[in-house]
MIDOSE-1310 file (N, C-alpha, C; in nm, 2 decimals, decimal comma, always signed):
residues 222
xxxx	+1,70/+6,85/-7,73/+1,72/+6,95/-7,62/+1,59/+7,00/-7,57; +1,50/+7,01/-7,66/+1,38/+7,05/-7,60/+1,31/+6,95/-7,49; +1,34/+6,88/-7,53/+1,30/+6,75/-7,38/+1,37/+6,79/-7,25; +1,48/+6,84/-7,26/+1,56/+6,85/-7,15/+1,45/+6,97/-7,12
xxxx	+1,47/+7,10/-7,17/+1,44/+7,24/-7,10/+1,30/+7,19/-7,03; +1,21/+7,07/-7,12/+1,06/+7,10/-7,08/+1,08/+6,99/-6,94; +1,16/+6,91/-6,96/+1,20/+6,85/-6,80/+1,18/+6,91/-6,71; +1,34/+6,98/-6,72/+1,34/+7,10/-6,60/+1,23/+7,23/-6,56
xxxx	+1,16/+7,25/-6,67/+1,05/+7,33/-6,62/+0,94/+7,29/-6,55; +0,91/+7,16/-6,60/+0,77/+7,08/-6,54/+0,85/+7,04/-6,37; +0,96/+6,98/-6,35/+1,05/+7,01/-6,26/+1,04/+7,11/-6,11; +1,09/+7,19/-6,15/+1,09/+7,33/-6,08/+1,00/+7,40/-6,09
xxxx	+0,90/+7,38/-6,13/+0,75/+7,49/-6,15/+0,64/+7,38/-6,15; +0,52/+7,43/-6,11/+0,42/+7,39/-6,12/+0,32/+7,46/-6,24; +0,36/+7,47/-6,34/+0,30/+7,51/-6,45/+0,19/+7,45/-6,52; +0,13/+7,50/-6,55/+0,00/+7,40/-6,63/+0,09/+7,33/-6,74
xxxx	+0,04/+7,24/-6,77/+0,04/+7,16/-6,89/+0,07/+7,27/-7,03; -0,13/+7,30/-7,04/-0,08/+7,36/-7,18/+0,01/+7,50/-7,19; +0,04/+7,56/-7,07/+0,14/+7,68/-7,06/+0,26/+7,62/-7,14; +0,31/+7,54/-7,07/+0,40/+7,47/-7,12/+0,44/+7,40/-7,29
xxxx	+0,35/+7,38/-7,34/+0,29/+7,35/-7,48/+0,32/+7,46/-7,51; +0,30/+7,54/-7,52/+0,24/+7,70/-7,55/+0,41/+7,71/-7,58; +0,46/+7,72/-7,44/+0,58/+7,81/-7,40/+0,72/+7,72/-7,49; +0,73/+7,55/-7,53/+0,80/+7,53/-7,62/+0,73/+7,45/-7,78
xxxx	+0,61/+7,51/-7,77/+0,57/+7,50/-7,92/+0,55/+7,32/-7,92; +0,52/+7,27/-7,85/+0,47/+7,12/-7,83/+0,37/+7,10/-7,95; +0,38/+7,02/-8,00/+0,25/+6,99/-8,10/+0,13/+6,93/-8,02; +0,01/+6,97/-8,05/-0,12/+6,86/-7,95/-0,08/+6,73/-8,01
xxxx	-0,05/+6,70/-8,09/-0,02/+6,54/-8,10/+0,08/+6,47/-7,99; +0,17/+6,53/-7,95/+0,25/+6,49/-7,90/+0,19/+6,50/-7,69; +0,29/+6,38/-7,65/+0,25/+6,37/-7,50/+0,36/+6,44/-7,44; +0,31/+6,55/-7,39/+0,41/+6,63/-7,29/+0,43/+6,54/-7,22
xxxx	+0,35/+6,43/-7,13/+0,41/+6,33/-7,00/+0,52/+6,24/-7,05; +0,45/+6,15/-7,20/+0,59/+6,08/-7,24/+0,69/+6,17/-7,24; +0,74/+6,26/-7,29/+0,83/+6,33/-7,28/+0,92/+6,32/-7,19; +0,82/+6,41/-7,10/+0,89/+6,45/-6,95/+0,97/+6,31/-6,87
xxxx	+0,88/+6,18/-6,88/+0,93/+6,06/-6,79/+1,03/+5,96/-6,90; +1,03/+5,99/-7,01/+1,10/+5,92/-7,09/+1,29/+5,95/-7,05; +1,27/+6,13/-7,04/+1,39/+6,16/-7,02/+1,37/+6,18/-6,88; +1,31/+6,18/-6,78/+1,36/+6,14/-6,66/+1,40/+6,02/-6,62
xxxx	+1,37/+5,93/-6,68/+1,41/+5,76/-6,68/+1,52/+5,74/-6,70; +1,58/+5,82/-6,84/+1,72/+5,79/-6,89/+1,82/+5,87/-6,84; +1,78/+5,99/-6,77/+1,85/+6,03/-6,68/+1,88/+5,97/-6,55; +1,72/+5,97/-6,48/+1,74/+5,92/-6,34/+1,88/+5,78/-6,31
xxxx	+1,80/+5,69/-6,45/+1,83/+5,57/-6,42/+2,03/+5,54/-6,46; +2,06/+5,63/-6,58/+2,20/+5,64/-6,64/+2,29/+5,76/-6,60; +2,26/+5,84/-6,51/+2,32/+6,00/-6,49/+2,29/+6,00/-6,34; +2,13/+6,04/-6,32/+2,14/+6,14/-6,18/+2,13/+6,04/-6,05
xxxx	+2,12/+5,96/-6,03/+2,08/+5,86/-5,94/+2,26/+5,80/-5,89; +2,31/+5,71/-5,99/+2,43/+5,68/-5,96/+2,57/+5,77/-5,94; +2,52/+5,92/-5,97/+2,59/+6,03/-5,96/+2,63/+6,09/-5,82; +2,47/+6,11/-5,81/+2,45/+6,16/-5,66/+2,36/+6,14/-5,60
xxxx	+2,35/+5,99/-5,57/+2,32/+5,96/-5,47/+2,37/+5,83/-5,45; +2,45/+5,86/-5,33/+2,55/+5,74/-5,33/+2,56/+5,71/-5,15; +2,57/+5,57/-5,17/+2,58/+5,49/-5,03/+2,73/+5,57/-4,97; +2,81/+5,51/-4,86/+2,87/+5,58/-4,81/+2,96/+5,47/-4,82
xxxx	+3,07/+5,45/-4,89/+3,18/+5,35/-4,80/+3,30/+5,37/-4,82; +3,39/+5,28/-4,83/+3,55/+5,32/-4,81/+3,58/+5,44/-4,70; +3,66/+5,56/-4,73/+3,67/+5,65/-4,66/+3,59/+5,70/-4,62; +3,49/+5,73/-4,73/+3,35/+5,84/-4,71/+3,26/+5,78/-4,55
xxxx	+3,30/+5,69/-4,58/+3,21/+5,59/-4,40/+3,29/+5,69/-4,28; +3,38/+5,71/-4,27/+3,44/+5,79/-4,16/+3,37/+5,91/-4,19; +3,41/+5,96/-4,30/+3,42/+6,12/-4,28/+3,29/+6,10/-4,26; +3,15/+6,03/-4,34/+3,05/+6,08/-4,30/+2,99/+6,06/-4,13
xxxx	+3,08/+5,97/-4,09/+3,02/+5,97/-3,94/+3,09/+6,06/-3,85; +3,23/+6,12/-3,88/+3,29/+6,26/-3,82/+3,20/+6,34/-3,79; +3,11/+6,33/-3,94/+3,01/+6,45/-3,94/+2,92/+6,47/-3,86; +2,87/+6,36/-3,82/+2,72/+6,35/-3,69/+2,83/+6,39/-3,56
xxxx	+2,90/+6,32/-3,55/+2,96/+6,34/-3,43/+3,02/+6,43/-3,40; +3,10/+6,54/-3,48/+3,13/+6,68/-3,44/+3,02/+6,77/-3,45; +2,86/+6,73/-3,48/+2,79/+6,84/-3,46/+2,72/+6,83/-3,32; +2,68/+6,71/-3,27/+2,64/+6,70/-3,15/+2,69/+6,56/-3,06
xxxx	+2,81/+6,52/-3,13/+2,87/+6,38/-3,01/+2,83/+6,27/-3,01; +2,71/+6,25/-3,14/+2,64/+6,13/-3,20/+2,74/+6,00/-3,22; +2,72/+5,93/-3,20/+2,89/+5,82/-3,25/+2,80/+5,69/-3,37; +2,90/+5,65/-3,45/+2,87/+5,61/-3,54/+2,72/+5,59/-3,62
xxxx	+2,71/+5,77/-3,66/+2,56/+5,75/-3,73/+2,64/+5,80/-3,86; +2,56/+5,66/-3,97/+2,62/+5,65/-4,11/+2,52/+5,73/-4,14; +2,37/+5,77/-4,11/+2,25/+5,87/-4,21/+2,17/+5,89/-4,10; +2,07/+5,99/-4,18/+1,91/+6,03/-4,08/+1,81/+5,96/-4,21
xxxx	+1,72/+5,89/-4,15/+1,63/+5,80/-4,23/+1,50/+5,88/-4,20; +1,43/+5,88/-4,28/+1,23/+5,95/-4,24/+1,17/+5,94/-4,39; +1,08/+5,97/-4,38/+0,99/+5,93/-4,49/+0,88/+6,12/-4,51; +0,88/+6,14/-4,64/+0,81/+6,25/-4,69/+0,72/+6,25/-4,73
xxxx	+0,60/+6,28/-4,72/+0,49/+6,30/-4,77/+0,48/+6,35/-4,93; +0,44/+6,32/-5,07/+0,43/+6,39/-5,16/+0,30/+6,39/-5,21; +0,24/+6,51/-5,23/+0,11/+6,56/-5,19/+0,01/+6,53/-5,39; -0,06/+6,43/-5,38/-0,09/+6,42/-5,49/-0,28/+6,38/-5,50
xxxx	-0,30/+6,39/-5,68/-0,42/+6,36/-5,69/-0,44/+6,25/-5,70; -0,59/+6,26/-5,57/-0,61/+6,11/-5,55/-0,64/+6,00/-5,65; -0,56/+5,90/-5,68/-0,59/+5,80/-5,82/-0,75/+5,75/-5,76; -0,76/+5,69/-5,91/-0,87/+5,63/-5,90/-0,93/+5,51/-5,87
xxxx	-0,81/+5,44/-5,87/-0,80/+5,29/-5,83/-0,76/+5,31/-5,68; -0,84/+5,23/-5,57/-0,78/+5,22/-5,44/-0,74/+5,39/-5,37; -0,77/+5,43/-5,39/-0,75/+5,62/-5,33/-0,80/+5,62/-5,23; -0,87/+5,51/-5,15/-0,85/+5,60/-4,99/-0,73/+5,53/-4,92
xxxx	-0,63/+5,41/-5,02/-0,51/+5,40/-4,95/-0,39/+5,51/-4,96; -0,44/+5,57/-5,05/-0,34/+5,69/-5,01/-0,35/+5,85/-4,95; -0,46/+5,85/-4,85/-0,48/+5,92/-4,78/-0,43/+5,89/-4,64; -0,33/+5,98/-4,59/-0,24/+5,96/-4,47/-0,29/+6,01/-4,35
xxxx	-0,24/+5,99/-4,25/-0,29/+6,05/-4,12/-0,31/+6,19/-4,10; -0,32/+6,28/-4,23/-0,30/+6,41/-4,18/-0,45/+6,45/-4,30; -0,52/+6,38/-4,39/-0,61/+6,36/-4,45/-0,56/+6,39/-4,56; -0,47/+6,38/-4,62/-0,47/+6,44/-4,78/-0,40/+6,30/-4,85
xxxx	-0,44/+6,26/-5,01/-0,35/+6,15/-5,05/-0,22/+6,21/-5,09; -0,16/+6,10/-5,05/+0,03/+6,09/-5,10/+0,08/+6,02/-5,15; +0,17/+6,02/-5,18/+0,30/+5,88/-5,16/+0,42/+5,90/-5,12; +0,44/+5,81/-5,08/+0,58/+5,83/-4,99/+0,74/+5,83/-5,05
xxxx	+0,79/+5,94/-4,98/+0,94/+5,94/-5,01/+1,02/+5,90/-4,93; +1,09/+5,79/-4,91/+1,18/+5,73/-4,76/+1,33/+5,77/-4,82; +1,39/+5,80/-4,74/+1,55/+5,89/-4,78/+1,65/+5,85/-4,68; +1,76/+5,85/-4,70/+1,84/+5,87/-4,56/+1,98/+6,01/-4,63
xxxx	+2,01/+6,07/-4,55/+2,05/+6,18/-4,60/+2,23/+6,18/-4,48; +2,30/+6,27/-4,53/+2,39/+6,26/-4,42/+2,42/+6,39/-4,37; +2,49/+6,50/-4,27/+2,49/+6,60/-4,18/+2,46/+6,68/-4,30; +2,58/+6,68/-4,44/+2,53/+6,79/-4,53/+2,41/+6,78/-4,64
xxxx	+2,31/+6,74/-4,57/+2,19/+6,73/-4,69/+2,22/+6,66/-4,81; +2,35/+6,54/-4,82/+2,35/+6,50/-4,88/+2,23/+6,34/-4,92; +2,21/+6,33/-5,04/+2,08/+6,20/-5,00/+2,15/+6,09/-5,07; +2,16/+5,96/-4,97/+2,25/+5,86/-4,97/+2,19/+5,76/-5,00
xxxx	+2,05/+5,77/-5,01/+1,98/+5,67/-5,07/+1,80/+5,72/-5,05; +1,73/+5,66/-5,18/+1,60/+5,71/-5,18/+1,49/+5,60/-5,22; +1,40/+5,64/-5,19/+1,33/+5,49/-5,25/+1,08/+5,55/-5,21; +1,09/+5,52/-5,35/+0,95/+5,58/-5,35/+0,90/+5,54/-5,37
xxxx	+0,66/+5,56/-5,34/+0,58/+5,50/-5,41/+0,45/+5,45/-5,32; +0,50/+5,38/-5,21/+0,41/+5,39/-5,13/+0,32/+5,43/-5,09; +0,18/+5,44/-5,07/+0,06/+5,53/-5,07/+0,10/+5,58/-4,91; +0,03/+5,67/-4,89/+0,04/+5,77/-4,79/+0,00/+5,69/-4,64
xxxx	-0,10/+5,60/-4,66/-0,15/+5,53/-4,53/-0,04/+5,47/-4,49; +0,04/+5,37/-4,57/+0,15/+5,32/-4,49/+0,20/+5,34/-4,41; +0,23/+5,31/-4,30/+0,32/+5,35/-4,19/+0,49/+5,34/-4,23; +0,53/+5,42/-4,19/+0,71/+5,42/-4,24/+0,84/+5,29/-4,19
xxxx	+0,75/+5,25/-4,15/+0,80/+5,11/-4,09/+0,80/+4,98/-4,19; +0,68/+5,00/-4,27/+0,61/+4,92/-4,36/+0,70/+4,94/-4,45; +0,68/+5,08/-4,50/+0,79/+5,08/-4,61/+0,97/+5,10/-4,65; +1,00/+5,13/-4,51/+1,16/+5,07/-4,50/+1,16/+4,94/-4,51
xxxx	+1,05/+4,79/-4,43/+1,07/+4,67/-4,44/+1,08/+4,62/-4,59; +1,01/+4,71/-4,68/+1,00/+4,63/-4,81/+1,07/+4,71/-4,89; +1,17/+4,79/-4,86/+1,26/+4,90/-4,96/+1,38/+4,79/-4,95; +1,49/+4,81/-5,09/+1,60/+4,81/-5,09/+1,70/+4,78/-5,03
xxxx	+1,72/+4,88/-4,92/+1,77/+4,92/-4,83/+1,81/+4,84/-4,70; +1,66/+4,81/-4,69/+1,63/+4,69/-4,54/+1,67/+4,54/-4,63; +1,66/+4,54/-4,75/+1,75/+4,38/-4,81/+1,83/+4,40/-4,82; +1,87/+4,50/-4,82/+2,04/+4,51/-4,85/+2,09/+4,43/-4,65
xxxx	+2,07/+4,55/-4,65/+2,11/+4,52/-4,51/+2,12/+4,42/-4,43; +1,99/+4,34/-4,47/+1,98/+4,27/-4,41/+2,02/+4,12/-4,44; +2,09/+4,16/-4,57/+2,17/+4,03/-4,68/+2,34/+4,02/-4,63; +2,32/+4,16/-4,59/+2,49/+4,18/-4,57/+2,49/+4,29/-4,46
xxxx	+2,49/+4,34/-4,33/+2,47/+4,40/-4,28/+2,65/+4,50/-4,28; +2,72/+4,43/-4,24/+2,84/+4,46/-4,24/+2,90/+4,57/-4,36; +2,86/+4,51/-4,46/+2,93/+4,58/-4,59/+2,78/+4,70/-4,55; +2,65/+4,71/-4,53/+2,62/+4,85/-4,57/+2,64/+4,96/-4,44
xxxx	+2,69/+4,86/-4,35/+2,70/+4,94/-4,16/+2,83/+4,85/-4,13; +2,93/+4,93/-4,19/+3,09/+4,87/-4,13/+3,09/+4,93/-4,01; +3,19/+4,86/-3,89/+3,23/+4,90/-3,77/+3,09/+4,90/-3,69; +2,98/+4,88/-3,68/+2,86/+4,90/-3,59/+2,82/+5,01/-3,62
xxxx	+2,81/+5,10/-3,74/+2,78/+5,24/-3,75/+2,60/+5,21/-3,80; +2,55/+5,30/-3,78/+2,43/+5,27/-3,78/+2,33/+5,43/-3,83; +2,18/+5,44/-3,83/+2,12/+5,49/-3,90/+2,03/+5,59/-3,79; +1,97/+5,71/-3,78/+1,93/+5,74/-3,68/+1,76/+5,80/-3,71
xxxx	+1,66/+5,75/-3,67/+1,53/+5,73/-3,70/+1,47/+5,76/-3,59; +1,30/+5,86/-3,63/+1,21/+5,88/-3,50/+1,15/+5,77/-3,47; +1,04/+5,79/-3,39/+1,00/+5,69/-3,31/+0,90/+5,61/-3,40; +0,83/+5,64/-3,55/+0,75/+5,57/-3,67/+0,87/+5,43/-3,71
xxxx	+0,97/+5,43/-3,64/+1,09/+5,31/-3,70/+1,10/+5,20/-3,58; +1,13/+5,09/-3,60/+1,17/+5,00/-3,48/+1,28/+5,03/-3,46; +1,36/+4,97/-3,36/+1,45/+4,99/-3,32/+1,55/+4,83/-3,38; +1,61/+4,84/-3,38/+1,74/+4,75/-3,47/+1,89/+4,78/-3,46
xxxx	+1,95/+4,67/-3,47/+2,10/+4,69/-3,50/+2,15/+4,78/-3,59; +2,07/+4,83/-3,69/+2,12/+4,94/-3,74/+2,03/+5,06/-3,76; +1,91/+5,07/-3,68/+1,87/+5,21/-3,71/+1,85/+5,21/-3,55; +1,90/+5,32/-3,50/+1,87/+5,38/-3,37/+1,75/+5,50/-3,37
xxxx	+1,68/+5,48/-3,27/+1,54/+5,51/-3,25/+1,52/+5,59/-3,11; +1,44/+5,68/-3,06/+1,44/+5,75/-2,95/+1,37/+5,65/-2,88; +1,40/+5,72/-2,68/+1,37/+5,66/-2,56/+1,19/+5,71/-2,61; +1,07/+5,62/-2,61/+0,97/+5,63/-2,59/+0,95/+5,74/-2,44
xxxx	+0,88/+5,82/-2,43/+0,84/+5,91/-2,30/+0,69/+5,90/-2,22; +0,72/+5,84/-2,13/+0,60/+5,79/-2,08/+0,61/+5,89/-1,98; +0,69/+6,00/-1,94/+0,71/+6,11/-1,80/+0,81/+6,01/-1,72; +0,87/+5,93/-1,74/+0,94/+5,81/-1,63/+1,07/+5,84/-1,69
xxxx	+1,11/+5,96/-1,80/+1,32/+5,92/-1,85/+1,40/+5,97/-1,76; +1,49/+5,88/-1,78/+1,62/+5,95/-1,65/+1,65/+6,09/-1,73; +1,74/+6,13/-1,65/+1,82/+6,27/-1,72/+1,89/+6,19/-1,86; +1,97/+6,09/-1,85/+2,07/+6,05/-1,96/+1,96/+6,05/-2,08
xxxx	+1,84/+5,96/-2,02/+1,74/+5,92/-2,12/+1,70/+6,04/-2,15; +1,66/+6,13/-2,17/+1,62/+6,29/-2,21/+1,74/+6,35/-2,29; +1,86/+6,34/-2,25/+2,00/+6,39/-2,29/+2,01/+6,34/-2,44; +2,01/+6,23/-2,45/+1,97/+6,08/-2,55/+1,89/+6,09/-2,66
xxxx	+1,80/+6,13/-2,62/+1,67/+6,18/-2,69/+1,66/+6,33/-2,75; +1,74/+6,38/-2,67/+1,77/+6,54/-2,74/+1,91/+6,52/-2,82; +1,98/+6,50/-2,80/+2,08/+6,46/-2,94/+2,03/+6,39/-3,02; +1,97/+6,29/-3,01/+1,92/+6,18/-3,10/+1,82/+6,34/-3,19
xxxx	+1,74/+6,40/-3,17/+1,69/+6,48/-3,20/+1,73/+6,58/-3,29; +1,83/+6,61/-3,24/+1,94/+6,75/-3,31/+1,97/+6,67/-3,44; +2,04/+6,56/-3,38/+2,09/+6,52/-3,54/+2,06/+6,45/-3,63; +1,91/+6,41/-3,62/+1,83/+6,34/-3,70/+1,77/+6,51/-3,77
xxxx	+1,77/+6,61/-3,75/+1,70/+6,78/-3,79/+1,80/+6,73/-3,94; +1,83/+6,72/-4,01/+1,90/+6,74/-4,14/+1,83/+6,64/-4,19; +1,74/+6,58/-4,20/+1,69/+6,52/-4,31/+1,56/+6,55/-4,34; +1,52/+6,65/-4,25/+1,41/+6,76/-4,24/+1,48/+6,86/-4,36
xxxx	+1,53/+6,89/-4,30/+1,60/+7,03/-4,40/+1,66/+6,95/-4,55; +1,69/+6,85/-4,54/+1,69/+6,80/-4,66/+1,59/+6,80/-4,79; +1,47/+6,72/-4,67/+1,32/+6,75/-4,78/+1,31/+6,83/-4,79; +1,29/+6,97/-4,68/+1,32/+7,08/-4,72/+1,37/+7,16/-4,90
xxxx	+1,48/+7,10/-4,87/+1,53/+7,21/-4,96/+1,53/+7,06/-5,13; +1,49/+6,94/-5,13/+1,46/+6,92/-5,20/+1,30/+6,94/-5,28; +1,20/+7,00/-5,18/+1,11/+7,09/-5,25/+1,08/+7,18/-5,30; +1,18/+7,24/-5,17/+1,20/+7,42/-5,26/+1,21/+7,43/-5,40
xxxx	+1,33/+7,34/-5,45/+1,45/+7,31/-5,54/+1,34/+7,27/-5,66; +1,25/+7,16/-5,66/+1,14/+7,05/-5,74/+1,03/+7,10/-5,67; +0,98/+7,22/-5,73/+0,83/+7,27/-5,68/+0,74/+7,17/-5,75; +0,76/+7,10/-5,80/+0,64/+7,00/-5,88/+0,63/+6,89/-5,74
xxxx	+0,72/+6,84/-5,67/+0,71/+6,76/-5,54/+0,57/+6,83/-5,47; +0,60/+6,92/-5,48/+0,47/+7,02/-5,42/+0,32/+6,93/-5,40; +0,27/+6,86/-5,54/+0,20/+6,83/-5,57/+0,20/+6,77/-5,70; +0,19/+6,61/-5,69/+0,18/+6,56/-5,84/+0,03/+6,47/-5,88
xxxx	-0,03/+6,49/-6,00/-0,12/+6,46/-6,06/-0,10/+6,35/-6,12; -0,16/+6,24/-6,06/-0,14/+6,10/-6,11/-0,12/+6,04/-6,22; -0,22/+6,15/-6,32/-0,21/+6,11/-6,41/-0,07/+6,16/-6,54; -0,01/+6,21/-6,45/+0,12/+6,23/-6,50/+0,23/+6,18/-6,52
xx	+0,21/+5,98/-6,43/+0,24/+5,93/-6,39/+0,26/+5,83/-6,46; +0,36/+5,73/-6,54/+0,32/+5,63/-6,68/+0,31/+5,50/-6,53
C-alpha cells in the first residue's frame, strides 16, 4: 500500500523527492522512482488505461458524435485531436531535440478527447521539436486507422484538428486564412473552432488534476 499512497503523491504534487522519503519513511536504500513507475506500469498497463480510456464504438459512436453536434451542429466528429506540451528537464542525450517552438524542452502528449473531456485515446514521448503531424503519423492511432479505417471511423465520422494536422479522410482541419474566406469559410472555421475548445480543457484539467505533468525531471524517468 505504501507504493500506492507514494504514487499518488508524487502524482498530484510536485514534492521533492526526499520530502517524500521523509513523509512515508522510505529507506535511502530503496528507489523512490522504481517504486513510483513499477506501480504505475502495473496499473497503467492492467487497470487505468483499458478502464478509461477507451476508443468509441458500438453505440457509444453515436452518442459520442450526438455530442459535437448538439453543442455547435458539427456532424460526425468521433474526437478533438492536439498535442500537449509536458514541461521537462532537459536530458542529456540529444536535448536540443526537445526544445519546442516556445523555447523550453518537452515531450509530447497527443490525445483525442470527446465533448465531455473524456480521453479516448493517448499516446506519448516525442521530444518537443516535433511537429504534431510527425507524431500522429508514427502513433498507434494513425496505424490503426490506417489498417482499418472503417472499424476506427464507422459511417464517415471523423476527428477534428487545428491547422499543425493535415487534412485527411478522417481528421478534419480548418480553412487556412489568407484574408480571401467566404462567409461559409469563416462560419466553418468558427465551429470547427468551438468544438475542437474541449480538448484544451481537457489538458486543462488533466494538469490541474497530475501537478507533476507540470514538470517532469528526466531522470525520473526508467
Amino acid at each position: 500500500m505504501a507504493e500506492v499512497y507514494l504514487l499518488l503523491q508524487d502524482l498530484i504534487t510536485q514534492t521533492e523527492d526526499d520530502s517524500i522519503d521523509r513523509l512515508y519513511q522510505i529507506h535511502k536504500s530503496v528507489s523512490k522512482r522504481k517504486l513510483v513507475f513499477s506501480v504505475v506500469s502495473c496499473l497503467a498497463a492492467k487497470h487505468l488505461l483499458p478502464a478509461l480510456v477507451k476508443w468509441p464504438s458500438g453505440m457509444k459512436v453515436q452518442e459520442t458524435v450526438d455530442m459535437f453536434f448538439q453543442h455547435k451542429g458539427f456532424h460526425g466528429v468521433l474526437g478533438a485531436i492536439d498535442g500537449s506540451h509536458i514541461p521537462i528537464k532537459t536530458p542529456k542525450v540529444d536535448g536540443e531535440q526537445y526544445y519546442n517552438r516556445k523555447k523550453f524542452p518537452s515531450i509530447i502528449l497527443q490525445a483525442v478527447c470527446d465533448k465531455n473531456l473524456h480521453f479516448l485515446d493517448l499516446y506519448c514521448g516525442w521530444p518537443g521539436s516535433v511537429h504534431d503531424s510527425r507524431v500522429l503519423k508514427n502513433s498507434p492511432l494513425f496505424t490503426s486507422a490506417s489498417d482499418n479505417k472503417e472499424r476506427m471511423f464507422p459511417g464517415n465520422t471523423h476527428l477534428i484538428g487545428d491547422a499543425a494536422y493535415a487534412l485527411s479522410q478522417w481528421v478534419m482541419t480548418p480553412f487556412k486564412d489568407f484574408g480571401n474566406l467566404s462567409a461559409e469559410q469563416k462560419r466553418y472555421n468558427y465551429i470547427h473552432s468551438s468544438s475542437r475548445m474541449c480538448i484544451e480543457r481537457a489538458f486543462g484539467a488533466l494538469k490541474g488534476r497530475f501537478r507533476r505533468l507540470r514538470y517532469i525531471d528526466m531522470k525520473d524517468m526508467p
